[in-house]
DRENDRENDO-120421 format. One record per residue: chain; residue in three letters; x, y, z of N, C-alpha, C in turn. Coordinates in pm, 1 decimal, padded with zeros to 6 digits. Atoms other than C-alpha are relative to their C-alpha. Example, Ala and Ser with C-alpha at 12.3 -4.5 7.8 and 13.67 -1.06 7.14 Angstrom:
   mise   tilum        n.x        n.y        n.z       ca.x       ca.y       ca.z        c.x        c.y        c.z
      A     ALA    00089.0   -00119.0    00000.0    01230.0   -00450.0    00780.0    00090.0    00120.0    00000.0
      A     SER   -00082.0   -00119.0   -00006.0    01367.0   -00106.0    00714.0   -00077.0    00109.0    00073.0
***
This chain:
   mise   tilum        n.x        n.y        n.z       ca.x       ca.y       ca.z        c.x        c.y        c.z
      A     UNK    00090.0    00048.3    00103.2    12765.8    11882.3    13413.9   -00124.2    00088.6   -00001.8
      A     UNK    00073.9   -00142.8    00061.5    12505.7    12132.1    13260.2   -00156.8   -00109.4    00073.3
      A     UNK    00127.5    00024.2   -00063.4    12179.0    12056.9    13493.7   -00136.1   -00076.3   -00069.5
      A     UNK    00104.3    00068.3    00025.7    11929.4    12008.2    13253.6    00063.9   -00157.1   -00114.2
      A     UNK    00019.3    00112.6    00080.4    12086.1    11748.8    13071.0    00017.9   -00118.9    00086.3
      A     UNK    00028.6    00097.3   -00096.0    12141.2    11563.5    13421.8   -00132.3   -00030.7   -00003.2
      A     UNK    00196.6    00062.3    00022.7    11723.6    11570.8    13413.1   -00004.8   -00062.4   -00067.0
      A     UNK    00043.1    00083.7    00075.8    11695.7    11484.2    13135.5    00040.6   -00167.2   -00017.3
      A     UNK   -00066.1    00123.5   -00064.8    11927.6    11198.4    13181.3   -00066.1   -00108.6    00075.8
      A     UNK    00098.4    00057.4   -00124.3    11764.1    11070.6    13503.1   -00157.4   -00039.0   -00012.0
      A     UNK    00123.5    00044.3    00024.4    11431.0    11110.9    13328.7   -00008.8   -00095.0   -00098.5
      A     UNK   -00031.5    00103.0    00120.3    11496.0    10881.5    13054.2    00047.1   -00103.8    00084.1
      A     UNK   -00085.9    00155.6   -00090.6    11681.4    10621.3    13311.6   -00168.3   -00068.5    00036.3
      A     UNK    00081.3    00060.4   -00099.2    11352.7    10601.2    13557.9   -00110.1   -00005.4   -00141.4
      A     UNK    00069.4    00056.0    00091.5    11155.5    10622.6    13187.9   -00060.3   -00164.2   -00032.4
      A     UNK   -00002.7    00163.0    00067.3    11287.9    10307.1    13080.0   -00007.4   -00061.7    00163.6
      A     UNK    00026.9    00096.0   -00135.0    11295.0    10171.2    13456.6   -00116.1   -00042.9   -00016.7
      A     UNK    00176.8    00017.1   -00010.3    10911.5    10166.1    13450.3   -00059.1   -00043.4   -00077.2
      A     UNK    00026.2    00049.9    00124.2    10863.4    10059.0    13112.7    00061.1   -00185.3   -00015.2
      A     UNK   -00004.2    00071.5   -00032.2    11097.9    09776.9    13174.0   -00075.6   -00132.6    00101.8
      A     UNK    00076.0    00042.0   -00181.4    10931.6    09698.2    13542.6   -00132.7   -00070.3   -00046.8
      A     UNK    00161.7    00037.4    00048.0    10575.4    09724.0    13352.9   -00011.5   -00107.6   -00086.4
      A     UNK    00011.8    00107.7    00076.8    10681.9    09461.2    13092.1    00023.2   -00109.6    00035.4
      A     UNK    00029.5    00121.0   -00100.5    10819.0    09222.5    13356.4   -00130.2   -00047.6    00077.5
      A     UNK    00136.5    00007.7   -00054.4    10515.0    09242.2    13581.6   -00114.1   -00094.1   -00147.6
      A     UNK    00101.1    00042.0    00137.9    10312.5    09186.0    13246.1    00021.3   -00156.4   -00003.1
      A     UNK   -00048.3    00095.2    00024.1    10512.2    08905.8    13161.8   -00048.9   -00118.6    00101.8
      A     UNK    00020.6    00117.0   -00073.0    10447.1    08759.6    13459.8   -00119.0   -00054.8    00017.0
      A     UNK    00142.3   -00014.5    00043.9    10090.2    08749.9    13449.1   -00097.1   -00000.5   -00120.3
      A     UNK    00012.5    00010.4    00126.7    10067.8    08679.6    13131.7   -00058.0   -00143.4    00001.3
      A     UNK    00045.5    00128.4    00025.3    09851.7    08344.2    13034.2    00065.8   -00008.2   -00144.3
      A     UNK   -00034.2    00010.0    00143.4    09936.2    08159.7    12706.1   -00129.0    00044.5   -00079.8
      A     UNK    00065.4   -00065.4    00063.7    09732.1    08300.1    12450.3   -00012.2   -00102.4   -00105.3
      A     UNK    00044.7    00091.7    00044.2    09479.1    08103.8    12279.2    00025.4    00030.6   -00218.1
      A     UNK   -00001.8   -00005.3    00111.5    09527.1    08247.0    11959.2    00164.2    00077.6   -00057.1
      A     UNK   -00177.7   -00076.9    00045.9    09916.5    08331.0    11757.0    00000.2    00155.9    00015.9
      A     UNK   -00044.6   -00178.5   -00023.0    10052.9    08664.5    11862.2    00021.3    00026.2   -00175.3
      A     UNK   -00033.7   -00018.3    00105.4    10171.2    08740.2    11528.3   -00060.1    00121.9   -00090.8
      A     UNK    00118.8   -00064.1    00034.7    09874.2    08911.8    11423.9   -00077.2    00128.2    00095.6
      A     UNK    00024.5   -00063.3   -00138.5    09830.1    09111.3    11742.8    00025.0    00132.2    00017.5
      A     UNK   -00060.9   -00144.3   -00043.3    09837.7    09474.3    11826.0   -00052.1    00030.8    00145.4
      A     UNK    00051.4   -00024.1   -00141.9    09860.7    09539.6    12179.3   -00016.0    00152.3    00022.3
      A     UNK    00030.0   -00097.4   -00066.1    09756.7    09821.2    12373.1    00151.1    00095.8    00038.8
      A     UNK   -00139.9   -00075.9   -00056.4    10117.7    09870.0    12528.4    00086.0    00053.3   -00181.7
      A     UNK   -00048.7   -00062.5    00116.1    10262.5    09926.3    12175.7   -00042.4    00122.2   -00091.6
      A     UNK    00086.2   -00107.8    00033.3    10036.9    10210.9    12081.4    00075.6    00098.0    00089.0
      A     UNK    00016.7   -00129.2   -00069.4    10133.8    10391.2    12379.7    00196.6    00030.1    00010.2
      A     UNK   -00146.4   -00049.0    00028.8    10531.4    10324.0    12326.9    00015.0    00071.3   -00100.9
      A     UNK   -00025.7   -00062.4    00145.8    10487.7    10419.9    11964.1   -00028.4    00179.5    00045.5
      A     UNK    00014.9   -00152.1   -00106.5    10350.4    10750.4    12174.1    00076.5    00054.4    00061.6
      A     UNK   -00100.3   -00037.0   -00095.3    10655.7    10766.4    12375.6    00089.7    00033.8   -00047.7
      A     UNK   -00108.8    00008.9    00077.8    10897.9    10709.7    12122.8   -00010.1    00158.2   -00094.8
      A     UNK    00036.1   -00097.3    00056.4    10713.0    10947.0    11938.2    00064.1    00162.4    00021.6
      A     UNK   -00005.9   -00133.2   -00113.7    10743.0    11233.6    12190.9    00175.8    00003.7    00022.3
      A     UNK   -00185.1   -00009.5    00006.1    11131.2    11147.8    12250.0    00058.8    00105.2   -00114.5
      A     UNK   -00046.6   -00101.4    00098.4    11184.0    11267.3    11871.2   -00022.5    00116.4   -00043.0
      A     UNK    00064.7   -00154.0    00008.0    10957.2    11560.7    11887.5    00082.5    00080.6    00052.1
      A     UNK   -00094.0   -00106.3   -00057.0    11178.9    11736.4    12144.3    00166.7   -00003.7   -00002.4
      A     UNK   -00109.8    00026.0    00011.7    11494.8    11594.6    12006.7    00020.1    00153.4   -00084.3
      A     UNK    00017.2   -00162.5    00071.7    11638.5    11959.0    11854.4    00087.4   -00048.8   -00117.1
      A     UNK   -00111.1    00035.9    00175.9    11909.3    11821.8    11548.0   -00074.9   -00071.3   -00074.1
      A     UNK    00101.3    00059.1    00142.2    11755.9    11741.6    11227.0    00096.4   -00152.8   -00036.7
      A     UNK   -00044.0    00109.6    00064.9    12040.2    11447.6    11164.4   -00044.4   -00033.9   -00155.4
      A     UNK    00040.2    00010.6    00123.3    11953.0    11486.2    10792.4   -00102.4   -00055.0   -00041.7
      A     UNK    00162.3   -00003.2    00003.5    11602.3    11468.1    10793.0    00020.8   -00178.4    00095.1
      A     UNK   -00010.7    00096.2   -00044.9    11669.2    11127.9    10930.7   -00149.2   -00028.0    00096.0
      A     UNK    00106.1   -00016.7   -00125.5    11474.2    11210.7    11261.4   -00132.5    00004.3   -00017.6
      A     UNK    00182.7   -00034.2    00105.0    11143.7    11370.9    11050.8   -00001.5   -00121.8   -00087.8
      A     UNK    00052.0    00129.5    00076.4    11139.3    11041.7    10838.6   -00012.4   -00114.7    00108.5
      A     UNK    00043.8    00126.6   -00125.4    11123.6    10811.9    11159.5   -00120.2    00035.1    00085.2
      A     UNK    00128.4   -00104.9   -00093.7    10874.6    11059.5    11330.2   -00095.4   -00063.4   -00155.1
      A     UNK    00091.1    00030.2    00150.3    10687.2    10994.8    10952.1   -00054.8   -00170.0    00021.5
      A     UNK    00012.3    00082.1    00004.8    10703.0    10641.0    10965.6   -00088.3   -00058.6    00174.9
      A     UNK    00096.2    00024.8   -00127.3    10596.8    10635.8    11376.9   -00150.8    00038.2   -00038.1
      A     UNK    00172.1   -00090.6    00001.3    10285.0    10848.6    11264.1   -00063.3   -00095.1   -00093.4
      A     UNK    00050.5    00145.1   -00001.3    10197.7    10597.7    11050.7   -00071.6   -00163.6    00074.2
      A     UNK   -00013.1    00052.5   -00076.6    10237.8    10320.6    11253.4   -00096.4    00025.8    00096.3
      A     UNK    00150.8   -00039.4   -00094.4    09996.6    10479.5    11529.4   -00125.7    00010.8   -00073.8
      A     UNK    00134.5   -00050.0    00067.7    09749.3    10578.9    11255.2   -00078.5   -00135.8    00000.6
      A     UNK    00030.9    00121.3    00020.6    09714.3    10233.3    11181.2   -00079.1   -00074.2    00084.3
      A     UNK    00046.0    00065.4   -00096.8    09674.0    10141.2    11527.1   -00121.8    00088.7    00069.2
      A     UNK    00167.4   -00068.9    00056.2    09388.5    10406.7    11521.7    00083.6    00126.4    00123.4
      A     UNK   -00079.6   -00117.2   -00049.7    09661.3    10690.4    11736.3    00045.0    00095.8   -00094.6
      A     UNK   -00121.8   -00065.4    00087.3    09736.0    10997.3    11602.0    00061.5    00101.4    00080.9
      A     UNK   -00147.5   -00086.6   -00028.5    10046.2    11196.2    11633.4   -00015.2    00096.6   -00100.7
      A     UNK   -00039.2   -00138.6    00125.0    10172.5    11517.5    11451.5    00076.4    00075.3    00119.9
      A     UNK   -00049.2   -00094.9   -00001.6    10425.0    11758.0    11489.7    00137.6   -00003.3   -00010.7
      A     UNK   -00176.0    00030.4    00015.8    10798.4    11848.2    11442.8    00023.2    00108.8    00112.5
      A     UNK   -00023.1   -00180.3   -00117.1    10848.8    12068.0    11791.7    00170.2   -00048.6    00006.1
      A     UNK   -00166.6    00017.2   -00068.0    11258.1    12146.7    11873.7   -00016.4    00066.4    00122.7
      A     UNK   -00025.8   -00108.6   -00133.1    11366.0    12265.0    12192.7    00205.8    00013.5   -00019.2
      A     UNK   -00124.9   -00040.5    00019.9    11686.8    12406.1    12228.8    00098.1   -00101.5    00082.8
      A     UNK   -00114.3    00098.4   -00059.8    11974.1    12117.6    12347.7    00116.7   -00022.1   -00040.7
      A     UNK   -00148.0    00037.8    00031.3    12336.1    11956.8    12355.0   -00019.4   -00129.8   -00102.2
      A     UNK    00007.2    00098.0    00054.7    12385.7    11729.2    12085.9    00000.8   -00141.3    00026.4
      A     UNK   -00002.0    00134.7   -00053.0    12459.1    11450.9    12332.2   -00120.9   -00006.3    00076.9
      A     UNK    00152.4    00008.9   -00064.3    12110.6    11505.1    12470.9   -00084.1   -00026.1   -00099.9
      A     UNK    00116.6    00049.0    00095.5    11931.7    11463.9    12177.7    00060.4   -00121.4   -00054.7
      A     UNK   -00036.6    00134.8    00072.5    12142.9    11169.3    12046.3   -00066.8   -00067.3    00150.6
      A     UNK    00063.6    00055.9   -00130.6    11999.2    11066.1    12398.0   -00177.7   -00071.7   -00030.5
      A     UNK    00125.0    00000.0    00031.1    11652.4    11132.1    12283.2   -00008.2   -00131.4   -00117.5
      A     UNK   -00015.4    00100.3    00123.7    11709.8    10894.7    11952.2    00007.9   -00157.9    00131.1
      A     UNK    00019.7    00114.3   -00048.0    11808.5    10609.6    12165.0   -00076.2   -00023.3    00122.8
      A     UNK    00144.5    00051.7   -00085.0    11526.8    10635.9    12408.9   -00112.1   -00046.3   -00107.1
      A     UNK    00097.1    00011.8    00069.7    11289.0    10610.5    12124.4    00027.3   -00147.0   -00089.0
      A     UNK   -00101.5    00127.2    00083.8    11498.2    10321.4    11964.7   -00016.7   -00123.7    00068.1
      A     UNK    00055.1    00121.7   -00072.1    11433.1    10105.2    12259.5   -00140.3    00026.9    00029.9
      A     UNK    00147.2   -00010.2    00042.3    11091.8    10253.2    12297.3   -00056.5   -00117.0   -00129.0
      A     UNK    00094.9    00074.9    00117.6    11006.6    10111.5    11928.6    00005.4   -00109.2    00018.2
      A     UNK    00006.6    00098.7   -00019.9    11213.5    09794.3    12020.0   -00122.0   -00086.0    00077.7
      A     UNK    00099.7    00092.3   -00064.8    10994.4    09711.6    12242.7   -00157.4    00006.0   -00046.7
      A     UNK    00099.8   -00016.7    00025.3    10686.7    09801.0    12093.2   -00057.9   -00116.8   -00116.8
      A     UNK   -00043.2    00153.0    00146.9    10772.4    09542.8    11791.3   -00015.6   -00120.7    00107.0
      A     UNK   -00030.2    00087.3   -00117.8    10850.2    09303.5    12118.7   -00128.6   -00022.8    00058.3
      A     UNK    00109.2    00018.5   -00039.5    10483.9    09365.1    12227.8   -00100.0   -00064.3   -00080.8
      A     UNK    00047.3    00026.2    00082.7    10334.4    09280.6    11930.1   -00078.7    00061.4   -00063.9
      A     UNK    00078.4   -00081.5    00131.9    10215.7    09443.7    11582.3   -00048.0   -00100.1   -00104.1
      A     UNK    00021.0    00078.3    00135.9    10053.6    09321.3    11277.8    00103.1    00029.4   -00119.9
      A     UNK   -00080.5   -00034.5    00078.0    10238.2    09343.2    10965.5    00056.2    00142.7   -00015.8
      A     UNK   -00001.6   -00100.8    00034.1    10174.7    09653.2    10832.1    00070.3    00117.5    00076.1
      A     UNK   -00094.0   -00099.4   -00013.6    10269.3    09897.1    11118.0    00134.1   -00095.9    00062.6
      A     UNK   -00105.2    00060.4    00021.8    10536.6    09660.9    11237.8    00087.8    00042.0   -00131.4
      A     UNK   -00078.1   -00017.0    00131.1    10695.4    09736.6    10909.4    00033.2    00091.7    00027.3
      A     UNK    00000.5   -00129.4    00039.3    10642.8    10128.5    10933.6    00091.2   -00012.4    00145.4
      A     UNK   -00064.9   -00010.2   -00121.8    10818.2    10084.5    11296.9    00145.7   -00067.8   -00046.3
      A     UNK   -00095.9    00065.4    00061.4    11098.3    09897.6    11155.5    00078.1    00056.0   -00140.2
      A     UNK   -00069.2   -00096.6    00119.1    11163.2    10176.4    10855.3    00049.7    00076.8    00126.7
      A     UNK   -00017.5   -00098.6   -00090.3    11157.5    10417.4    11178.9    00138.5   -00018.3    00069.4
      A     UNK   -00188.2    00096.4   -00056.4    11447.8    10199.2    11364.3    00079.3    00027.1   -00114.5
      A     UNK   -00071.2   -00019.5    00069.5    11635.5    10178.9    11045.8    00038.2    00145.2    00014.0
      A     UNK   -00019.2   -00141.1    00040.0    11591.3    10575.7    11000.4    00136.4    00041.8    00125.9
      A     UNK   -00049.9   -00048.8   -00130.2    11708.8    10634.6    11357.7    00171.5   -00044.6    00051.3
      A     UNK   -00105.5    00046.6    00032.0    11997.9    10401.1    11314.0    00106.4    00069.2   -00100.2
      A     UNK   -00056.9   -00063.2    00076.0    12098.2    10610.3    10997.0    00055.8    00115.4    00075.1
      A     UNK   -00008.2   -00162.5   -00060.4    12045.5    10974.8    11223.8    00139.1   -00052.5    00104.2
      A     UNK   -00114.3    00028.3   -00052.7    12286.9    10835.3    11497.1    00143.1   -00028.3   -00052.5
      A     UNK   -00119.8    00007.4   -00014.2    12547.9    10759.3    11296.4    00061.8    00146.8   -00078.0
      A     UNK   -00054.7   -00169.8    00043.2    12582.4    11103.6    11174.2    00063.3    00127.4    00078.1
      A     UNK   -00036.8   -00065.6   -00079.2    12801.4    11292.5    11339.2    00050.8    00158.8   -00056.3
***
């Protein structure tokens, strides 16, 4: 198996390990909250929308613009939450490494929706999922 896509692999596993880990912990320590989430933009969702972000930046296949319209809709989404993003970087990879990259960013957003957004980028994160859903099934 071609080395760097074991890294990359492994870095995306202990990614989401820690991301997971950090939302249990959270969870647990979590009081009820005096006022409806609903309306809410947390801190941790800013910095997934950042993560997710970064996943599709170095993803290298265009998937029919797919990828650049979910990267569009993340940048949004952060702007909102007062983050900004930019750029379309490739690096050179195996197609099963960057379909890799897509579904790190896929549970990235999930959870970022899961943390809680207000409408607006909630929405633009939820065109982004759709998009990303479209790019994967393109083979």
């Amino acid at each position: 198996m071609n080395m760097k896509l074991v890294r990359l692999f492994a870095g995306t596993t202990a990614a989401l390990l820690l991301l997971s880990w950090g939302q249990n912990s959270q969870a647990q320590t979590t009081t009820t909250p005096t006022k409806p989430t609903k309306s809410v933009n947390s801190p941790a969702a800013a910095g997934l929308l950042t993560q997710a972000y970064s996943a599709l930046f170095s993803a290298d296949h265009d998937y029919n613009g797919n990828r650049v319209r979910a990267m569009k809709q993340i940048e949004i989404a952060a702007k909102i939450l007062g983050v900004t993003l930019s750029g379309d970087g490739r690096v050179k990879e195996q197609q099963v490494a960057s379909d890799q990259q897509l579904r790190t960013a896929q549970t990235l957003l999930q959870q970022a929706l899961a943390a809680g957004l207000r409408p607006k980028p909630q929405e633009h994160v939820e065109k982004a999922l759709a998009f990303l859903t479209t790019a994967l099934s393109i083979k």
